[in-house]
KEKE-3310 file (N, C-alpha, C; in steps of 0.2 Angstrom, whole numbers, plus 5000, padded with zeros to 4 digits):
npx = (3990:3997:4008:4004:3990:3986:3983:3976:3973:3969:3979:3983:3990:4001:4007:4012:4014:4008:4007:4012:4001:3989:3992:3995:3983:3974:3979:3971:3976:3978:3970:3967:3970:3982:3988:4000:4006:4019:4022:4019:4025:4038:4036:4035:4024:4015:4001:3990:3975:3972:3982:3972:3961:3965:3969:3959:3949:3952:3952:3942:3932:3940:3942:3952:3965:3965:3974:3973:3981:3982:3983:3974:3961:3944:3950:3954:3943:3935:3944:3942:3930:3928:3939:3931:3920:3923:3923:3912:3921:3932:3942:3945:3961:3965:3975:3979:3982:3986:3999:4007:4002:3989:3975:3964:3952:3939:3938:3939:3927:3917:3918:3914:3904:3894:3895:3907:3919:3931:3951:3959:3974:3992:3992:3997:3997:3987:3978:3976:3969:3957:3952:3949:3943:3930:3924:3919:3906:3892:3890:3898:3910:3925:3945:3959:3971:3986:4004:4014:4025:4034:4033:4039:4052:4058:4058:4052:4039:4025:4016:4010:4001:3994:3986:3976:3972:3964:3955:3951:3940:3931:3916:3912:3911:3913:3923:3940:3955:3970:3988:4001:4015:4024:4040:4049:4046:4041:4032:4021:4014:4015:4006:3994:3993:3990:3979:3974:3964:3970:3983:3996:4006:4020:4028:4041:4043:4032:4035:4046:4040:4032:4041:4049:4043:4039:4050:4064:4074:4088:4090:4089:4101:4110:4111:4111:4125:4130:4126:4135:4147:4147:4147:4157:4165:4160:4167:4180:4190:4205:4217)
npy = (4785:4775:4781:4773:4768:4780:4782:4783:4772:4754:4741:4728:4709:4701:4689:4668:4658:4648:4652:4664:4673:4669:4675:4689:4690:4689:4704:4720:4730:4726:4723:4713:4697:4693:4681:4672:4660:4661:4664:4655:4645:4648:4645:4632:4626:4612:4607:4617:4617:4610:4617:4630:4628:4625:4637:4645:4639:4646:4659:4670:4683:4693:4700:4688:4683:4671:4662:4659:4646:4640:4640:4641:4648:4641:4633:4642:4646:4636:4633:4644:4646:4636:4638:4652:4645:4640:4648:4664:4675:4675:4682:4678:4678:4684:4680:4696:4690:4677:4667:4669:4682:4684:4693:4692:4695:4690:4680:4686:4693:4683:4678:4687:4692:4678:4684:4681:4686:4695:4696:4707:4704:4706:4718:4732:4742:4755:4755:4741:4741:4749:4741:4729:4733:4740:4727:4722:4716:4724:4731:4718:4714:4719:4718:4728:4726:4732:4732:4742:4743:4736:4742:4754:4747:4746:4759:4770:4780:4774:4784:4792:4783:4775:4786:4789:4780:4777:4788:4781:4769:4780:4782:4768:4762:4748:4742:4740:4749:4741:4744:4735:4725:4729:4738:4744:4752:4765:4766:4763:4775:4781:4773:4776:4792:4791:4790:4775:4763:4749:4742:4731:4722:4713:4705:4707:4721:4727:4723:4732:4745:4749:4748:4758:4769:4786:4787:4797:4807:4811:4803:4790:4790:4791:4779:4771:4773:4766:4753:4751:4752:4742:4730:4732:4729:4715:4710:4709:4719:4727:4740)
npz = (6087:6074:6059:6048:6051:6050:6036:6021:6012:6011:6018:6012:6016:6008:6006:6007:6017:6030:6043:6043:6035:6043:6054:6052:6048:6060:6062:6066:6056:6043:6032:6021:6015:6003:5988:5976:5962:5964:5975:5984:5977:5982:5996:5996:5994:5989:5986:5981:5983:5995:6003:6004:6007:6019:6027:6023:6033:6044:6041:6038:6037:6032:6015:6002:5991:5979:5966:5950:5939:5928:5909:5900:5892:5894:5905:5915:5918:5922:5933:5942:5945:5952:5963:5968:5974:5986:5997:6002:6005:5995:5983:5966:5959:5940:5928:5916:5905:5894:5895:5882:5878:5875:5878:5893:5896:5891:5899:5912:5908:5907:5920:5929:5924:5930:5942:5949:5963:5959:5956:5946:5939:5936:5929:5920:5911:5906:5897:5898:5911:5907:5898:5908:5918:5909:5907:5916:5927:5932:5950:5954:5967:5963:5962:5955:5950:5949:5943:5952:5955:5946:5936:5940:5941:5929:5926:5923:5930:5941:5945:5939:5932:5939:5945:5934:5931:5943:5939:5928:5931:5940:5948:5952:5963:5969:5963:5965:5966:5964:5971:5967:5969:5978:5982:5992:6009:6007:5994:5999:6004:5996:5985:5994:5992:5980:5978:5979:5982:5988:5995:5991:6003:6006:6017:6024:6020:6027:6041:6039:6039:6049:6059:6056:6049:6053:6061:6070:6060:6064:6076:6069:6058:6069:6074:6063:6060:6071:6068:6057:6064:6077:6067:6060:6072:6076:6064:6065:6063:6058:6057)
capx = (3989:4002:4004:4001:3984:3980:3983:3967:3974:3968:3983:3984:3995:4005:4013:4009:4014:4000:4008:4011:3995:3985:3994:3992:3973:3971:3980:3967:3978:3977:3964:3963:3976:3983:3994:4002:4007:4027:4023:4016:4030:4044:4035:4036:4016:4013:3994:3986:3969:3973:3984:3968:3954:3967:3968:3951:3948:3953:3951:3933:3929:3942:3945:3957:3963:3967:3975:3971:3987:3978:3985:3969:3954:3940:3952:3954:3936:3933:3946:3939:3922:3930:3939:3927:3913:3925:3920:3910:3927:3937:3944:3949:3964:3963:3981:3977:3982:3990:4007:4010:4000:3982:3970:3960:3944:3933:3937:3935:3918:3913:3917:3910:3895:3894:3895:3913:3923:3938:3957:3962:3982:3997:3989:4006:3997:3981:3973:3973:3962:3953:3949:3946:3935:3923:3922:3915:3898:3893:3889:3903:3916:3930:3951:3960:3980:3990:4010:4015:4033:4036:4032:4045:4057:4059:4063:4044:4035:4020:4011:4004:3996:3987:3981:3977:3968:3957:3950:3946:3937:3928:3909:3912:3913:3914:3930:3944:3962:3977:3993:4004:4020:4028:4047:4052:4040:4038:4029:4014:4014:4014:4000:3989:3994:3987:3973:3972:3959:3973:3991:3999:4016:4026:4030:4047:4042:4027:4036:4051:4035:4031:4047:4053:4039:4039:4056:4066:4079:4094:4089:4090:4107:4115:4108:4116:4134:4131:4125:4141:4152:4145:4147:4165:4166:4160:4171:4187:4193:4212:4223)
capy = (4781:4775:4782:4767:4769:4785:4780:4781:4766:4748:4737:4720:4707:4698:4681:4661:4654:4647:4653:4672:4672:4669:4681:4696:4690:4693:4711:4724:4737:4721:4723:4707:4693:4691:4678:4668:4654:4661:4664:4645:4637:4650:4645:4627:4624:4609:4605:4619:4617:4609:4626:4637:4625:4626:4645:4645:4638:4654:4667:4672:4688:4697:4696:4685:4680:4665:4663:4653:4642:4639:4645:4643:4650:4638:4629:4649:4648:4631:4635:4651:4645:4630:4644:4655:4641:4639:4652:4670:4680:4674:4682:4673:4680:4681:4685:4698:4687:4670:4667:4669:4690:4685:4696:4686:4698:4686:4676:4692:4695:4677:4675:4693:4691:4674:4684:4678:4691:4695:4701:4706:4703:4707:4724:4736:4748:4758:4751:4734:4744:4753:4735:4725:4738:4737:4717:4719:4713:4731:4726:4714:4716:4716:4723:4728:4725:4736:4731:4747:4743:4731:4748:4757:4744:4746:4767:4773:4784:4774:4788:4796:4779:4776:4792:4791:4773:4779:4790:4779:4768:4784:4781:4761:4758:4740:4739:4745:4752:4740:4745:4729:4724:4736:4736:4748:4756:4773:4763:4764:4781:4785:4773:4782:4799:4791:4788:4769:4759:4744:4741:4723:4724:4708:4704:4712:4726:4729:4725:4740:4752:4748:4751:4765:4775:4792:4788:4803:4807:4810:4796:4788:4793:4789:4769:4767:4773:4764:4746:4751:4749:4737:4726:4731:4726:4710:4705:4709:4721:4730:4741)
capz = (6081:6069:6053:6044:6053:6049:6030:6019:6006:6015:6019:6012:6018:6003:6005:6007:6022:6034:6051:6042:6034:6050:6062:6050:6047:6067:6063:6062:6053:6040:6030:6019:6010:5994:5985:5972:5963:5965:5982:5988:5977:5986:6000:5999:5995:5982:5986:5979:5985:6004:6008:6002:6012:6027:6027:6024:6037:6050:6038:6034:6039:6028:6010:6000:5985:5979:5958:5945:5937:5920:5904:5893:5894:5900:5911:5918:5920:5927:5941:5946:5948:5958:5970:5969:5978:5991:6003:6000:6006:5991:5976:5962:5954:5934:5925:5913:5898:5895:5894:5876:5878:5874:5883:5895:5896:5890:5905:5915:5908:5909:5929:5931:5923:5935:5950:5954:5964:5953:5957:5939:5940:5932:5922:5921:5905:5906:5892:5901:5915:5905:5894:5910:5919:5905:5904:5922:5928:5936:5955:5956:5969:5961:5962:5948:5954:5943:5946:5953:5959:5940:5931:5944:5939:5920:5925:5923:5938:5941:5950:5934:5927:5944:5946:5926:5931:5946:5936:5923:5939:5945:5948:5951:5970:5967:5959:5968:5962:5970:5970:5969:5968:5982:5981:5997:6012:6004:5991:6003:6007:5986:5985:5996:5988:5972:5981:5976:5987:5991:5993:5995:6007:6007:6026:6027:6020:6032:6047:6041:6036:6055:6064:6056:6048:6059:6064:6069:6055:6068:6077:6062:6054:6074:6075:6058:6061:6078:6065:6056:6072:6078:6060:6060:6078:6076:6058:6070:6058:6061:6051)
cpx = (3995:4005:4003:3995:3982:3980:3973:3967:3974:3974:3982:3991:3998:4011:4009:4010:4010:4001:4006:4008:3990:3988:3994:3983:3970:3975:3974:3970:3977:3970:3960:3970:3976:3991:3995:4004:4016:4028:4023:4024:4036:4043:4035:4029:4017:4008:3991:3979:3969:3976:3978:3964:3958:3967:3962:3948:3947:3951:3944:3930:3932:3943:3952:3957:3966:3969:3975:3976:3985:3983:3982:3964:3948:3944:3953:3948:3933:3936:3944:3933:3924:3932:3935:3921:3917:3922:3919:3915:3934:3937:3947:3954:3965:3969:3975:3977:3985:3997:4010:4005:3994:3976:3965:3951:3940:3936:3934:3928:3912:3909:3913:3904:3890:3893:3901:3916:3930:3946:3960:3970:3986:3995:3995:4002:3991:3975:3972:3967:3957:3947:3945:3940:3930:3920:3919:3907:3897:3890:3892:3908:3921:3939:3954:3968:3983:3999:4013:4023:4036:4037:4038:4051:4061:4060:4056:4040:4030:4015:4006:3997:3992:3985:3977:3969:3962:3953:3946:3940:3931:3920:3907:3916:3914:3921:3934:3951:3965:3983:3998:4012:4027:4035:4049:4044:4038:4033:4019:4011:4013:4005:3993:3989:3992:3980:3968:3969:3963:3978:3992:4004:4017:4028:4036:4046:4037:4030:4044:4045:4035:4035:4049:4048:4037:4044:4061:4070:4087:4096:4093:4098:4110:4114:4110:4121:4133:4130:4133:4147:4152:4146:4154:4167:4168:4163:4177:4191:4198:4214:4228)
cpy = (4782:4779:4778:4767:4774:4786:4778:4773:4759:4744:4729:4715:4702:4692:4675:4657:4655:4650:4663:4678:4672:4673:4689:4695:4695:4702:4717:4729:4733:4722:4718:4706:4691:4685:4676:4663:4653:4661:4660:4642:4640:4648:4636:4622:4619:4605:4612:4621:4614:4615:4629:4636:4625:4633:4646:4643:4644:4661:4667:4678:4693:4694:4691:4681:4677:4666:4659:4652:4641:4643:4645:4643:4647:4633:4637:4650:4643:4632:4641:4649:4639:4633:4648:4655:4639:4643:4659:4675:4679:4678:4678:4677:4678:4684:4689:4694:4681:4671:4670:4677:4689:4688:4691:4690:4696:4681:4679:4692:4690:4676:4680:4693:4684:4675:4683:4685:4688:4699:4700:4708:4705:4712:4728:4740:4750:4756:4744:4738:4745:4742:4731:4726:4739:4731:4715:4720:4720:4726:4723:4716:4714:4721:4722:4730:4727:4736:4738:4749:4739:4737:4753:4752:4745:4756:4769:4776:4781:4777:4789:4789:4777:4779:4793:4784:4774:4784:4788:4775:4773:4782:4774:4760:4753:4737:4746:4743:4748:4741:4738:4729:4728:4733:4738:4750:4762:4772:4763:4770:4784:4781:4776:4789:4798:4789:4782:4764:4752:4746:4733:4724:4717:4709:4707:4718:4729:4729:4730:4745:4752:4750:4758:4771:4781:4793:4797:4802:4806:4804:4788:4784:4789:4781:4769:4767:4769:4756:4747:4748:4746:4730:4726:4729:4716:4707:4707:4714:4727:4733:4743)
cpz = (6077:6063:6048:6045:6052:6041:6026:6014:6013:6012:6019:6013:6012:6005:6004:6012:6027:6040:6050:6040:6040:6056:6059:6050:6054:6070:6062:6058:6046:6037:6026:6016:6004:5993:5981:5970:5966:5970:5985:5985:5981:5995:6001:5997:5986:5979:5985:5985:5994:6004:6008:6008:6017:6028:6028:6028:6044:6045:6032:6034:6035:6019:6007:5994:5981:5970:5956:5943:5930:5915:5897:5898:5898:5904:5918:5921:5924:5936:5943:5950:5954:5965:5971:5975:5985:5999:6000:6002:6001:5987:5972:5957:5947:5931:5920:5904:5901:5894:5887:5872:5875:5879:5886:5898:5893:5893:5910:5916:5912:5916:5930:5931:5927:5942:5953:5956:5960:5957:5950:5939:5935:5928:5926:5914:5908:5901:5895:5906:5911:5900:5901:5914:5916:5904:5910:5924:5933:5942:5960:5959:5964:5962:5955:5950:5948:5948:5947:5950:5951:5936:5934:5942:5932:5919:5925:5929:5938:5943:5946:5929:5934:5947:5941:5930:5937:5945:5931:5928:5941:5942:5949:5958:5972:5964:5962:5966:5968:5967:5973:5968:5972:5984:5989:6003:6008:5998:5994:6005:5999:5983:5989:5994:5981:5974:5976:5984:5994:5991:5995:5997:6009:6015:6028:6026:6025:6038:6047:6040:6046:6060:6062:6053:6055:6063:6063:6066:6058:6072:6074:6060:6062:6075:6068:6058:6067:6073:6059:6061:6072:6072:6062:6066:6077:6071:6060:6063:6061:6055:6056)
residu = (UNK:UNK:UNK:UNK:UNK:UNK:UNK:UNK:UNK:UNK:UNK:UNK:UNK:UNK:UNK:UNK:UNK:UNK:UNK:UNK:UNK:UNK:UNK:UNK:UNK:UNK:UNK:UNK:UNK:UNK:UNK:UNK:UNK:UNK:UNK:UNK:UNK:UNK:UNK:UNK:UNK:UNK:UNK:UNK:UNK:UNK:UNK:UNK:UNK:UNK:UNK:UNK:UNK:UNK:UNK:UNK:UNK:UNK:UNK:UNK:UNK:UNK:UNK:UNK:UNK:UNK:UNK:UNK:UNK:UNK:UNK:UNK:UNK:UNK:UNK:UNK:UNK:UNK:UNK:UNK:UNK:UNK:UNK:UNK:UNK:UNK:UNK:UNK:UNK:UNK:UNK:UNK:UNK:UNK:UNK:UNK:UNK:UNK:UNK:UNK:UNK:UNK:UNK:UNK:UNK:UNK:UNK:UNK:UNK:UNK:UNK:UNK:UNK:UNK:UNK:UNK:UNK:UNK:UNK:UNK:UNK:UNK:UNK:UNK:UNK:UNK:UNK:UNK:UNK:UNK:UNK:UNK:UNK:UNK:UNK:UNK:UNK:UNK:UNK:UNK:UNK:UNK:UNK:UNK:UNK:UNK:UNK:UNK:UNK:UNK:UNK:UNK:UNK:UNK:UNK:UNK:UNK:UNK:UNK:UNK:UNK:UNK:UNK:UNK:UNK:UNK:UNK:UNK:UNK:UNK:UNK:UNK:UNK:UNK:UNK:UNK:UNK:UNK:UNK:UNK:UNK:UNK:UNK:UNK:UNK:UNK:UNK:UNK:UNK:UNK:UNK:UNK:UNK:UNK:UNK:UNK:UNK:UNK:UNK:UNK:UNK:UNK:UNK:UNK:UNK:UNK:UNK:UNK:UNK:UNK:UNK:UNK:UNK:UNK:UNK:UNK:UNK:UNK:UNK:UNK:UNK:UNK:UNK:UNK:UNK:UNK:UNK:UNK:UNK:UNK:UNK:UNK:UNK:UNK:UNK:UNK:UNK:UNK:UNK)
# end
């Protein structure tokens, strides 16, 4: 067994293209898909709703979750219910706010209280958890994606605010802590030590977590001087 398999935290696959999307679906270490609109447009995607219902197509068994585009309230609520009806293994992601910092918890509540499974996005403080955790319709699958790695960006440890956040969560089986926004492999290994329910891993990152997690360290260190060489070899370099 790997150690990415013997990891307690479920492994989601984070992108947008159709081909890389359906060959992690049929990974079982894969536990379900997430993406966004930055993703589709980096990916090329400018039919929206054709990409989701082609995906959708193959991918039913695991979850997935698809993002709202809106940047008012009941157009936030119309498209949710719109993705949401598409198939019972969706999530509908809901940013935390609108673009100009207005909380969107009473969209939250709305969808929630509708029954719509929810992926609460973009939350980067403990007061948004804590805020959109209450707005939920108890029952309701839902994930609550706290940018781990955006919070590591800006100098900040995020270990202690999702350690801080799965305790706010505790006694709520149905809503599960994801850690998003993973910069590097070890990323995956800190979120399972914070004992958050998901992580998302961007496709190059999951296949270095793959190859070198459990790598010997001397190993290691000789295959790097030998990818040095080798560099130098091949740019014909003399003194």
């Amino acid at each position: 067994m790997s150690t990415l398999e013997k990891l307690n935290v479920h492994i989601y696959a984070d992108g947008a293209d159709k081909e890389g999307l359906l060959k992690l679906y049929a990974d079982p270490l894969i536990k379900g898909l997430t993406t966004n609109p930055t993703l589709m447009n980096k990916a090329g995607i400018t039919d929206f709703e054709a990409f989701s219902r082609d995906v959708l197509q193959t991918v039913k068994s695991k979850p997935i979750s698809l993002e709202v585009f809106a940047d008012t309230f009941p157009e936030m609520i119309r498209q949710g219910k719109k993705i949401a009806a598409w198939q019972n293994n969706v999530y509908v992601k809901i940013p935390i706010s609108d673009t100009a910092g207005t909380s969107s918890v009473p969209v939250i509540r709305d969808l929630s209280h509708d029954g719509v499974q929810l992926n609460v996005t973009a939350i980067l403080t403990l007061a948004q958890v804590e805020s959109s955790g209450a707005a939920l319709e108890p029952g309701v699958s839902t994930s609550i994606s706290v940018f781990a790695g955006r919070i590591a960006d800006t100098g900040f440890d995020p270990e202690p605010l999702m350690i801080a956040a799965k305790k706010l969560l505790h006694g709520r089986p149905e809503v599960k802590l994801l850690w998003a926004s993973v910069r590097e492999a070890f990323n995956i290994i800190q979120a399972n030590r914070c004992d958050s329910d998901i992580v998302t891993v961007p496709y190059d990152i999951l296949n270095k977590a793959r190859k070198m997690f459990g790598m010997d360290l001397t190993q290691l260190s000789v295959e790097t001087v030998q990818m040095f060489h080798n560099d130098a070899t091949k740019a014909g370099f003399r003194l």
